[in-house]
N, C-alpha and C positions, 0 to 999 in steps of 0.2 A: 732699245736693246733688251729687255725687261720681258716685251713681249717676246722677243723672237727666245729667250731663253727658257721661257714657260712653255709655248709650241715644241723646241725640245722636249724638254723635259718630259711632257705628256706623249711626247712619240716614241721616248725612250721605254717609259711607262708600260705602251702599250705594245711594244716589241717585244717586251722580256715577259708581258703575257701571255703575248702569242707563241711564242717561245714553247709554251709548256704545250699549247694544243699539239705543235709541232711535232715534238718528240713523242707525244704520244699517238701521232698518227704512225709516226716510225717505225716506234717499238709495237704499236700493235699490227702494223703489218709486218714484220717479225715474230707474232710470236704471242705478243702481250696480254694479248685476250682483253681489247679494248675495243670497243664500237666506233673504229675512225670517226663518224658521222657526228659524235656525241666528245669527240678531243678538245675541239678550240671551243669548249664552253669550260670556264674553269672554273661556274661553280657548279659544275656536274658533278650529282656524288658517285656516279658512275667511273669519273676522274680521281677526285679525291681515295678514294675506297681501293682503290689498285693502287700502293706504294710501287713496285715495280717498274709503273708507268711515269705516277705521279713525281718519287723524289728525284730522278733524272731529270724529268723536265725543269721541278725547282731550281735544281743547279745549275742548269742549262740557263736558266731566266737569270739568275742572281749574276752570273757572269758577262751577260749582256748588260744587264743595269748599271751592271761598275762600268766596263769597260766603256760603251756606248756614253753614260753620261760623263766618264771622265776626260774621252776623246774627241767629244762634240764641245763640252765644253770648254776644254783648254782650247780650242779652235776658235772658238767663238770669242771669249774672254779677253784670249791674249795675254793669258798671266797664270800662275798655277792655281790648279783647285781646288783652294786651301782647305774647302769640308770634307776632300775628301784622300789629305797629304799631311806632312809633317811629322815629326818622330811621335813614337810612342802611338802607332794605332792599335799594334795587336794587345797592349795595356787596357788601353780604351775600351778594346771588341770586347776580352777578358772580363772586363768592371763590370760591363752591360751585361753579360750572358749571366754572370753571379747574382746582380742584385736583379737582374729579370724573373732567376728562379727562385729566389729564396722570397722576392715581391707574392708570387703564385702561392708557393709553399708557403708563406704566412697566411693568406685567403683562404687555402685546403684545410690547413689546423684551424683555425677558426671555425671555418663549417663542421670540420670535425667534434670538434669541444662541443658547440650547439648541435648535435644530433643530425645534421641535415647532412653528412658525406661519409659512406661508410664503407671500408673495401670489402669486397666478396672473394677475390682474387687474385692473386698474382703470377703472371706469366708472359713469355713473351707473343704478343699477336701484331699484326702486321699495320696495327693503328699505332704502333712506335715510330717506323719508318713514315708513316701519313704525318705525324705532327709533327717529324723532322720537316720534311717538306715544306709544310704550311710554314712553319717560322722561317726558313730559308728564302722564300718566295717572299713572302710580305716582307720580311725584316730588310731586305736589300730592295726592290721592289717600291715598295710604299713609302719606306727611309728616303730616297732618292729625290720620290716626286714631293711628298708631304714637306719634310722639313726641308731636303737639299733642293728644291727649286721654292714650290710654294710659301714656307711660312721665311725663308731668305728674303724671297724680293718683295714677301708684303711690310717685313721687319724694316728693312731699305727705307720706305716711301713711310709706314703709318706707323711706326717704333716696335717694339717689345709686347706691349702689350695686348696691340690692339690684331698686330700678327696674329699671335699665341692663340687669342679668343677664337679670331674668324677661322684656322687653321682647321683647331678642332672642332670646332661644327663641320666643315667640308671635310675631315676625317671621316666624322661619323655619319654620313648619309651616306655613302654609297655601302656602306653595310644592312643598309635598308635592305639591297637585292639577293640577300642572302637569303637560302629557300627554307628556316625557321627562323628569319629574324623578327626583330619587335622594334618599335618605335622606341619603348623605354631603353631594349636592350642596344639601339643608334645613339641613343643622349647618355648613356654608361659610356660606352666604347669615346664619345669624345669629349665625357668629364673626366675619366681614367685615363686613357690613351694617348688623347691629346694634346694633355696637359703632361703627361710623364711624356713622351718622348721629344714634346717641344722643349722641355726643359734641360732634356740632355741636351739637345741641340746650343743652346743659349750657356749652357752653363761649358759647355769643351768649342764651342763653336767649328764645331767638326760632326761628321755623321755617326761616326764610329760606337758610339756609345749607345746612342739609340739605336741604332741596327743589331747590338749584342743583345741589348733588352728585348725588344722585338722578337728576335730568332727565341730567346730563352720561352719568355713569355708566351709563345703559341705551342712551342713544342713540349714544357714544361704541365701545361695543363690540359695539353690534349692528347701527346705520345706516353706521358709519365702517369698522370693523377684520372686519365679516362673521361675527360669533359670536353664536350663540342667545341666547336671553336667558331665563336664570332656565328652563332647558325648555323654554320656549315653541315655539320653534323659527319665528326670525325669515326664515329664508333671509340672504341675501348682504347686503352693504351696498355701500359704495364700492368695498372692496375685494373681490373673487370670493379666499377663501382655502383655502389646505390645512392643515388639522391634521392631526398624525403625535406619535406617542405613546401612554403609558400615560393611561387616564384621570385619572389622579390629576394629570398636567402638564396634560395638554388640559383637562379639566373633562369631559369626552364628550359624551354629546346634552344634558346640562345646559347646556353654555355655561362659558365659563372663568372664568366664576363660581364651580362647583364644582373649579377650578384649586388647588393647594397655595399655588404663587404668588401666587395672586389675593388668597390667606386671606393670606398673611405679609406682603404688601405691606400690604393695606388696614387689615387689622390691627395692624402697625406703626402707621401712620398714627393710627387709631383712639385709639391711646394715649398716643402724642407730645399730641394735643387733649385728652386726660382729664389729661394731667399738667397743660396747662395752665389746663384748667378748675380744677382741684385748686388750683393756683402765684394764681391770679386769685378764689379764695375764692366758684368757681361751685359747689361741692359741697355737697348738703343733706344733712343727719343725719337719723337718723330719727325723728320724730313723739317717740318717749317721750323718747328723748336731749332735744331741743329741749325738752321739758317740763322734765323734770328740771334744766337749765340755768337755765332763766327762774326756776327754784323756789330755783334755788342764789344766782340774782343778783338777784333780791328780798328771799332773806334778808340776803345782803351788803349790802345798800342799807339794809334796815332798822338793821342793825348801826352802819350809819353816821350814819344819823338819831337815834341815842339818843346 
């Protein structure tokens, strides 16, 4: 069962990113001023660079991911689908999107105070509506597959921890194929990333939390404060900025995502929420522990019954 939910999962995945090529075939045969030929690549910055194009299709994709994985999965399951149901989600979405931004916003002051982030400008340009986008797309998107299939059924079988770890390394490599990514800026994105959005996962055992993070956190620092995202290479947001420094402050053409700061902040973060998953008895053991247990308090009970 485990596998066929992961095959899901990845086909869900890969729907709602086709999703985006789609509508931007649409809308530029409409009108868009987009190179149909160059749509179903989504990390074209030819894609990216056109909001117009771009944040339709995000939405478009974000509404496949819920639905499809909600619908396939209750099908599959046979029970409801608890990561992605229960009261109090728009709480949950709300918590993420605040401490996603204010996570960011601590990282920009920071670089700020040490000289390395400096604004030039303020105005509105159309790399607002692009980091809309990006966190729209990823945040529902990679929420779905990462925590709500992947680091689920690994948590199942090898517990909490060992999830958590393998999670985010497979988080961070497919950021490799990003067209200014870095190696170091792949091992940032899943000491930071993967560790803070597994932790929402584990600490509300529901998706919600990390998907508001997620949405904040790309569009936060790439629509608002003017930094690439994840490579990509978003252009400008609200603010027109300068970065000055070593890459290891800046993050470089990765986006300050591969920042030292980004990693100590988020990652602090990340762990403050695993102590409290830990403190709140959200932590699973692994599959034999769990067996061995139940074998241990069955005999006990037996012993009680004679």
């Amino acid at each position: 069962m485990w596998g066929l939910q992961l095959i899901v999962g990845v086909g869900v995945f890969l729907c709602a990113q086709t999703t985006i090529g789609i509508v931007a075939i649409v809308l530029g045969m409409l009108g868009g001023g987009l190179d149909p030929a160059k749509a179903l690549s989504t990390s074209s910055k030819d894609l990216f660079n056109n909001p117009g194009v771009f944040l339709p299709g995000a939405i478009a994709s974000a509404v496949i991911a819920v639905a499809g994985y909600w619908i396939l999965m209750r099908l599959l399951r046979q029970r409801p689908v608890a990561e992605m149901g229960g009261p109090g989600i728009l709480k949950e979405l709300g918590v993420g999107l605040a401490l996603g931004a204010a996570l960011i916003a601590l990282v920009f002051a920071v670089l700020a105070i040490a000289g390395a982030y400096r604004i030039v400008r303020v105005g509105w340009d159309g790399g607002i509506l692009v980091g809309l986008g990006a966190g729209i797309m990823a945040g529902f998107a990679e929420e779905i597959l990462f925590r709500g299939v992947i680091l689920r059924l690994l948590e199942a079988w090898l517990g909490s921890w060992w999830a958590l770890g393998i999670t985010s390394a497979v988080f961070g490599l497919p950021h490799l194929f990003n067209s200014e990514a870095s190696l170091f800026g792949a091992i940032a994105i899943a000491l930071e990333a993967g560790i803070l959005m597994g932790a929402c996962f584990m600490l509300t055992r529901r998706l919600w939390l990390a998907i508001g993070l997620h949405i904040a956190w790309n569009f936060v620092q790439g629509g608002i404060f003017g930094s690439d995202i994840s490579g990509i290479g978003t252009g400008r947001g609200l603010f027109e900025a300068s970065f000055s420094g070593p890459d290891l402050i800046t993050g470089g053409d990765m986006g300050i995502e591969a920042s030292i700061v980004a990693i100590v902040v988020c990652m602090t973060a990340g762990l403050v929420m695993l102590l409290l998953a830990h403190h709140r008895g959200m932590i699973v053991a692994p599959s034999w522990r769990r067996r061995a247990q139940d074998q241990q308090d069955s005999g006990a009970q037996d012993q009680q019954d004679r």
